[in-house]
MARDREN-310385 format. One record per residue (C-alpha): x, y, z; chain. Coordinates in Angstrom, 1 decimal. Example, Ala and Ser with C-alpha at 12.3 -4.5 7.8 and 13.67 -1.06 7.14 Angstrom:
<atoms>
12.3:-4.5:7.8:A
13.7:-1.1:7.1:A
</atoms>
This chain:
<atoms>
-4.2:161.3:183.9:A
-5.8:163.7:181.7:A
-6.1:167.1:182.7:A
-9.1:169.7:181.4:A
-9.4:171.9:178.3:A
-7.2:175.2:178.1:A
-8.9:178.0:177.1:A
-7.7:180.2:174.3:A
-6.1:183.2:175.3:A
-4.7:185.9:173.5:A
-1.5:187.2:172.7:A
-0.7:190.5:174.0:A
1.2:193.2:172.1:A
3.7:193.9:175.0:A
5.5:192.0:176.9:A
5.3:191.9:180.5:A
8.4:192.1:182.6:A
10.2:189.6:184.5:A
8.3:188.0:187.6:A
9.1:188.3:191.3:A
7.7:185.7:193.7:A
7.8:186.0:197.4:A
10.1:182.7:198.6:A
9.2:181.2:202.3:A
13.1:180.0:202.4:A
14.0:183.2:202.4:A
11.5:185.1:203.3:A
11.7:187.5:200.9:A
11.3:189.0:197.0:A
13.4:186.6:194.3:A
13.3:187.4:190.9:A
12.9:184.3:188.9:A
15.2:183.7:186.2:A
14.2:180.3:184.3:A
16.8:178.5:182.1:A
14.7:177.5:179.1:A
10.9:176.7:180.3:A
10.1:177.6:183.4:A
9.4:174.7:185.6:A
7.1:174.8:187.8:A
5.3:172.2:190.4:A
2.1:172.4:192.7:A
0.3:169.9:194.8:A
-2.9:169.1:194.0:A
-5.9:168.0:195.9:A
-6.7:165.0:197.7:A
-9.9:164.0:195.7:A
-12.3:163.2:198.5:A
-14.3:166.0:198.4:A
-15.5:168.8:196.2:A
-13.3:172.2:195.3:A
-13.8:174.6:198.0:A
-12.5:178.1:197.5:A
-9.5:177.4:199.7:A
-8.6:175.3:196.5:A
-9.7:177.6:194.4:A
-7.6:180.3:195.4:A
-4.3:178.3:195.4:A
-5.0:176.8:192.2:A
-5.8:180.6:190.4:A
-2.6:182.3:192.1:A
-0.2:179.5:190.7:A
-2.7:180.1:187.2:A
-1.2:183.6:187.8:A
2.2:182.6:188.2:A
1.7:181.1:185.0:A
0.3:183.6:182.8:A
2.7:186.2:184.3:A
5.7:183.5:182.9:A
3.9:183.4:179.2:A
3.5:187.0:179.1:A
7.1:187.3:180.2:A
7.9:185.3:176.9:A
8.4:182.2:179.1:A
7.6:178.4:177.9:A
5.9:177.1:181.2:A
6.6:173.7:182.8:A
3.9:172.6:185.2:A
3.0:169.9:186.8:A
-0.3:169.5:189.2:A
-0.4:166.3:190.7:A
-3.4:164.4:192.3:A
-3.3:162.5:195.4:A
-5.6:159.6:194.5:A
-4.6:157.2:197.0:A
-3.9:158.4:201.0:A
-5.5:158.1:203.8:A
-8.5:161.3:204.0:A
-9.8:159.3:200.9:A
-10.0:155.7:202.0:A
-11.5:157.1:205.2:A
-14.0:158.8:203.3:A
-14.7:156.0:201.0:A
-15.3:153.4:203.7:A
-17.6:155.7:205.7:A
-20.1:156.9:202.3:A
-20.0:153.2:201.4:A
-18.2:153.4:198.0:A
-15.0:152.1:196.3:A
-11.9:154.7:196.7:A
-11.0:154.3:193.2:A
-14.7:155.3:191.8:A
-14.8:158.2:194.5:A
-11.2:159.5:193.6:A
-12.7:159.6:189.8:A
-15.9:161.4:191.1:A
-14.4:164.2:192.7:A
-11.1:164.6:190.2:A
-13.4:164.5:187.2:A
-15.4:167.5:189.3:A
-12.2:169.3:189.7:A
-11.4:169.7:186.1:A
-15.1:171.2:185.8:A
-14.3:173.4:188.1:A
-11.0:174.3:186.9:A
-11.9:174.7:183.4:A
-15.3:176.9:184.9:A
-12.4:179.4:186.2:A
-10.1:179.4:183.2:A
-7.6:178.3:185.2:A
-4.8:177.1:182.2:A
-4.3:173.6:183.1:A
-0.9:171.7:183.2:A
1.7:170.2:181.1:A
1.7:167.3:183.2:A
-1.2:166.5:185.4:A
-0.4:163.2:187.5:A
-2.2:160.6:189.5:A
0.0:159.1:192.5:A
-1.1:155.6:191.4:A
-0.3:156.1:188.6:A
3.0:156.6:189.3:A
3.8:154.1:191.8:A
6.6:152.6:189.7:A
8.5:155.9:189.6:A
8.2:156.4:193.0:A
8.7:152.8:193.6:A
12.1:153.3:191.8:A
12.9:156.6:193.6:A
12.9:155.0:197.5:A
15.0:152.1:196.1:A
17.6:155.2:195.1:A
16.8:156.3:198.9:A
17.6:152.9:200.2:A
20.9:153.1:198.4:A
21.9:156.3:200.2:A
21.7:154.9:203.5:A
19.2:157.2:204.9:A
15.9:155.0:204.8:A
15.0:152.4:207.5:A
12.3:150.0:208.7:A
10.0:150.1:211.3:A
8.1:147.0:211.5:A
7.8:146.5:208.0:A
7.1:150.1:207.1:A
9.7:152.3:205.8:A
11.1:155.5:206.9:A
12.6:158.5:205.8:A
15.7:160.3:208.2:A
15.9:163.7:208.2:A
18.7:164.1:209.4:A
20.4:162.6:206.0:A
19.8:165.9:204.8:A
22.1:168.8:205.9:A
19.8:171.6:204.3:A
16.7:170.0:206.3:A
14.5:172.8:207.6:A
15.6:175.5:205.5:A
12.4:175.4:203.4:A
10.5:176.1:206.2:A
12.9:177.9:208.5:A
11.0:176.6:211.5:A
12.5:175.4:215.0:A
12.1:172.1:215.7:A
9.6:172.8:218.2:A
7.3:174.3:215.7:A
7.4:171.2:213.8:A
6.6:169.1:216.6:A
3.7:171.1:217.5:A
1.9:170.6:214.1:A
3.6:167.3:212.8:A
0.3:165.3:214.2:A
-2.2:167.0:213.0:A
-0.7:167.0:209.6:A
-0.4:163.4:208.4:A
2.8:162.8:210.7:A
3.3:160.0:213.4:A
5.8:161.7:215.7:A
5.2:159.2:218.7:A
5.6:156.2:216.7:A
7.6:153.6:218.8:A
10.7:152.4:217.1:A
11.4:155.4:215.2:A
14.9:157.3:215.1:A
13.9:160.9:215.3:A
9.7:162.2:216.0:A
9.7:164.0:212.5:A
11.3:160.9:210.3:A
8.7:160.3:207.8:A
6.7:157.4:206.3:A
7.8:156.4:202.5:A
6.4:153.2:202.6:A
3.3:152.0:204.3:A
3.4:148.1:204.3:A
-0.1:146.5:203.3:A
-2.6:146.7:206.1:A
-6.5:144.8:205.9:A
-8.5:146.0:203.5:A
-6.2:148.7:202.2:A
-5.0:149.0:198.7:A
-1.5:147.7:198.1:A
0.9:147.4:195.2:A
3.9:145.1:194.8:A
7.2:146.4:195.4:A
11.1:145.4:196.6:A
9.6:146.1:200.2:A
7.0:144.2:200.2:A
3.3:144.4:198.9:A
2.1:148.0:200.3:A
1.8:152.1:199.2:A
3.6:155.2:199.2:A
3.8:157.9:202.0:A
2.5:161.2:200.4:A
5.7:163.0:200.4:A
7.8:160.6:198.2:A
5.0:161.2:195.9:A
5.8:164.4:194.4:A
9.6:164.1:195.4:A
9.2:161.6:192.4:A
6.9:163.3:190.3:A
8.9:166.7:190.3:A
12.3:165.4:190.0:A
11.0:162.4:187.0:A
9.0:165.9:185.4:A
11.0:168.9:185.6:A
14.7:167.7:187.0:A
16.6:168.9:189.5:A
16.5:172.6:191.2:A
13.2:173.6:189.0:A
11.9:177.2:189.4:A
9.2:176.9:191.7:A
7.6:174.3:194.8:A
4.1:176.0:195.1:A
0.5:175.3:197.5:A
-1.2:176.2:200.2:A
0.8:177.7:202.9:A
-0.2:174.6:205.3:A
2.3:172.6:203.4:A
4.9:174.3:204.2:A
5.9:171.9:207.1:A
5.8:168.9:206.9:A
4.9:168.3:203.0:A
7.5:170.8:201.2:A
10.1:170.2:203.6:A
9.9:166.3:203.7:A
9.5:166.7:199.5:A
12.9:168.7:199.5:A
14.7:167.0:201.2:A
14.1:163.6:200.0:A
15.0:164.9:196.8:A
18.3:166.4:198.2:A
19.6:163.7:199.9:A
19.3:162.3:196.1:A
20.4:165.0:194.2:A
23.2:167.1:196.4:A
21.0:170.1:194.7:A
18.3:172.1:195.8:A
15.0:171.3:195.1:A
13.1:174.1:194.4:A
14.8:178.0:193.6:A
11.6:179.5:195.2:A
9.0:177.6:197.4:A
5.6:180.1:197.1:A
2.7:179.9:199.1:A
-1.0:181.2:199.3:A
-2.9:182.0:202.1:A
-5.7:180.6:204.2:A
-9.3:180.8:202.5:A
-11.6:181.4:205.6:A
-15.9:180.9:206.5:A
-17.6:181.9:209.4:A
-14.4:182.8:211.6:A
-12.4:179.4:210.7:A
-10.3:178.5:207.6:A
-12.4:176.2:205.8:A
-11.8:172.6:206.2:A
-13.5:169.6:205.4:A
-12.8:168.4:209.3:A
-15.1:171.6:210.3:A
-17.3:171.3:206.9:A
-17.1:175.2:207.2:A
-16.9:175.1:203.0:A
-17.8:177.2:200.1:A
-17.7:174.9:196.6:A
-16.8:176.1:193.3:A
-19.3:173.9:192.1:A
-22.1:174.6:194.3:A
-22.0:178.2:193.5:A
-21.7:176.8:190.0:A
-24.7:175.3:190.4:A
-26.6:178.4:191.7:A
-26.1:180.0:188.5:A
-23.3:182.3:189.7:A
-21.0:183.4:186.9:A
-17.7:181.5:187.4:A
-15.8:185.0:186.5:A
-17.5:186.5:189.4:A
-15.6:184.0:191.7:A
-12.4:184.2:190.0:A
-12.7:188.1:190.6:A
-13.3:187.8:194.2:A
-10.3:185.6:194.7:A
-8.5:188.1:192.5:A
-9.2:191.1:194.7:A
-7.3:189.4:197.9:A
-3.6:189.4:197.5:A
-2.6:185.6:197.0:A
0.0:185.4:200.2:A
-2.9:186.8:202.2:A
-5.0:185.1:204.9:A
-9.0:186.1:204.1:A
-12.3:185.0:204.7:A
-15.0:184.6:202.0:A
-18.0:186.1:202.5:A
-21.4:186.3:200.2:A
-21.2:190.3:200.2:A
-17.6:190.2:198.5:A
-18.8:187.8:195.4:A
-21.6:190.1:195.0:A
-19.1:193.4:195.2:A
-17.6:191.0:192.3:A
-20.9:190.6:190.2:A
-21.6:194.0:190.1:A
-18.1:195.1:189.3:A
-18.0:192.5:186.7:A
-21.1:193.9:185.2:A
-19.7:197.6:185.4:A
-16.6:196.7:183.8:A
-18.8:194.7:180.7:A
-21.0:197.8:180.3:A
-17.2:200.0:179.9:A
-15.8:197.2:177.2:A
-19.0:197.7:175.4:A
-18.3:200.7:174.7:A
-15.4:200.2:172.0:A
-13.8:203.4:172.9:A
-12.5:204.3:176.1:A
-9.7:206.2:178.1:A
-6.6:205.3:177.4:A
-5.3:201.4:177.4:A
-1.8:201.2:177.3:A
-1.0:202.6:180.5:A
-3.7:199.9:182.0:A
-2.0:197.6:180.2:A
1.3:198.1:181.5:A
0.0:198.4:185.0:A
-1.8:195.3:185.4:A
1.5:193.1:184.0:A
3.1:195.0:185.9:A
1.8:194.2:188.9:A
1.1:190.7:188.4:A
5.1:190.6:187.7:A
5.5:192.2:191.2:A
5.0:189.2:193.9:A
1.4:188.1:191.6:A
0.0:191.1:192.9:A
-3.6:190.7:191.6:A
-5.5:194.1:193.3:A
-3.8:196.1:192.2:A
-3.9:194.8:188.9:A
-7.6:194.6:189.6:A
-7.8:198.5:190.9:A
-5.9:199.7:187.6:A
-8.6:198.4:185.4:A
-11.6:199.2:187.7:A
-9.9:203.0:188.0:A
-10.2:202.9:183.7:A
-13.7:201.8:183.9:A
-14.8:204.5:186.0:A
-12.5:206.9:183.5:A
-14.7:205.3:180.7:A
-18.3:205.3:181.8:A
-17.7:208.9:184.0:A
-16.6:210.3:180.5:A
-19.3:212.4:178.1:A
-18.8:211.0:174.8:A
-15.7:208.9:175.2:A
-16.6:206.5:173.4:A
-16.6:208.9:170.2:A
-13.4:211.1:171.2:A
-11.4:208.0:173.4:A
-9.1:205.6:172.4:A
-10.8:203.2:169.7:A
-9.0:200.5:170.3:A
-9.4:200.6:174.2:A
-11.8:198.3:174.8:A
-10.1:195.4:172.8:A
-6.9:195.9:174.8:A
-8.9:195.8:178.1:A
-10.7:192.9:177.1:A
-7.0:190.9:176.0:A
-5.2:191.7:178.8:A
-7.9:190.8:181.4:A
-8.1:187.7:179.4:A
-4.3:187.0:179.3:A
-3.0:187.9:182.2:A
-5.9:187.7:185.1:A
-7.7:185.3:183.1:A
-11.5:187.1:182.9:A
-13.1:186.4:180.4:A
-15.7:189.4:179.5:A
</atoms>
């Protein structure tokens, strides 16, 4: 599957330091130390409906992670994967009345518009499940040879308890699980099931439901295996970084680590990160409550895509918020403020801003106060008599690179 343009950023004259995520094992600061590229996987949408800025703000704080690694003098594995056959899209499909593939196209081609609209840097690897069904075909046929797969009916299942380290990602109680496991693409009251939290692999073919030919009979993966798959095939074994939204934290990250465990005897991930909760109108936005702002409908409206990437910028990435119409227009006008400073030429003093925002973006992705450090040399700049004669020449170039290279604004 091909993934969208990169844009062309430029090289910075410092480098930034090392980078500090915040890891939900743990619960806690870990410094990342990659061995060669760093390797990093997200998951990606579910293409049934447009990018909302829930989306949009997981997909900028891993572009964050990202930069922060290339500034750091890292290579940078990623791999974004795409979802493009479960069951949110076939639903969809059969209720608007058109085929899942053409709809799956439809909304992934409008996610890379989007994407490319925020300068998000896209992947090495960007990968359809479909696509892939042969890997992951090959991976539960590994599963099955461990012993810790089984049928139900003609479905197959995945045993938790095969894995030792099972719930560590996480670090919830049982009892938390159970509590959300419905609601979140698991069956837990399945008849004929060994344990409530066991979960689906293989979905045997059902009416009118796509199915590919496998060992286990004609049918399609569970959306777990998927990226078990896809990450360990990509990036190998223990990689740098398991990243998305922090509602797949259980069951989706701790069902993909520990399939890949009971494989590998390693762990899966050094650091599992997670962003917050995009809310509207008192709820997180969901397409179940169609309480959504889209990227592309803002697009649409003529509002400058930087203007949205600042206002996801100016809420810490771990943080649950709520968008609002007031904070992208705080954005636009400090967006505008911050053109009129560059302008200039001269301003006060770069280097220090320079080495504040990588800095902080090294620091847990910490993107306000990267955002306050340049917003404090604008005011320096325009509040100044004459600075741009008796400034620093060369300021507003160095502003300009760094907001390109490392938050990705493109003045």
């Amino acid at each position: 599957m091909r993934a969208w343009p990169a844009p062309d950023l430029p090289v910075l004259p410092v480098p930034g330091p090392e980078v500090q995520v915040h890891d939900t094992a743990t619960g806690g600061l870990l410094r990342t130390r990659p061995n060669g590229a760093a390797r990093m996987y997200v998951c990606g949408i579910t293409p049934y409906d447009a990018t909302h800025m829930g989306h949009a703000a997981t997909y900028v704080a891993f572009d964050l992670l990202n930069r922060a690694w290339r500034n750091a003098g890292h290579d940078v594995s990623y791999v974004l994967n795409v979802t493009d056959v479960d069951d949110p899209l076939l639903e969809r499909a059969t209720k608007v009345g058109v085929d899942w593939r053409d709809l799956a196209e439809r909304e992934t081609e409008l996610f890379r518009q989007d994407m490319a609209a925020l300068r998000v840097v896209p992947p090495e690897h960007y990968r359809g499940a479909v696509e892939s069904i042969p890997l992951i075909v090959e991976l539960i046929e590994r599963l099955q040879q461990t012993g810790s797969l089984y049928s139900v009916d003609e479905d197959l299942y995945f045993s938790v308890a095969a894995d030792p380290a099972f719930g560590q990602e996480s670090g919830w109680t049982r009892e938390q699980m159970l509590e959300v496991y419905a609601d979140r693409g698991g069956d837990p009251d399945r008849a004929g099931k060994k344990d409530p939290l066991d979960c689906l692999v293989w979905r045997a073919e059902r009416p009118g439901e796509p199915a590919w030919e496998s060992p286990f009979g004609p049918g399609r993966p569970g959306w777990h295996v998927e990226c078990s798959a896809m990450a360990l095939d990509l990036l190998g074994e223990t990689f740098d970084v398991q990243g998305g939204g922090s509602d797949l934290v259980f069951p989706h990250h701790e069902m993909c680590a520990s399939e890949a465990q009971v494989l590998t005897g390693a762990p899966f991930a050094q650091a599992y990160v997670h962003a917050g909760m995009v809310g509207y109108d008192g709820a997180k936005m969901s397409k179940s409550r169609g309480n959504l702002v889209f990227v592309s409908a803002l697009r649409n409206s003529d509002v400058d895509p930087m203007a949205i990437r600042l206002t996801l910028l100016r809420h810490h990435y771990r943080g649950d918020w709520e968008w609002t119409d007031q904070d992208l227009w705080v954005s636009v006008d400090m967006l505008d403020r911050w053109r009129r400073a560059v302008a200039l030429g001269a301003g006060a003093p770069a280097a220090p801003v320079v080495d504040a925002v990588l800095t902080a973006l090294a620091a847990d992705l910490d993107a306000p106060a990267a955002v306050a450090a340049v917003d404090a040399w604008v005011d320096a700049t325009l509040g100044v008599n004459g600075l741009a004669e008796t400034g620093d020449p060369d300021a507003a170039t160095s502003i300009a690179h760094v907001l390109d290279a490392a938050l990705g604004l493109a003045l």
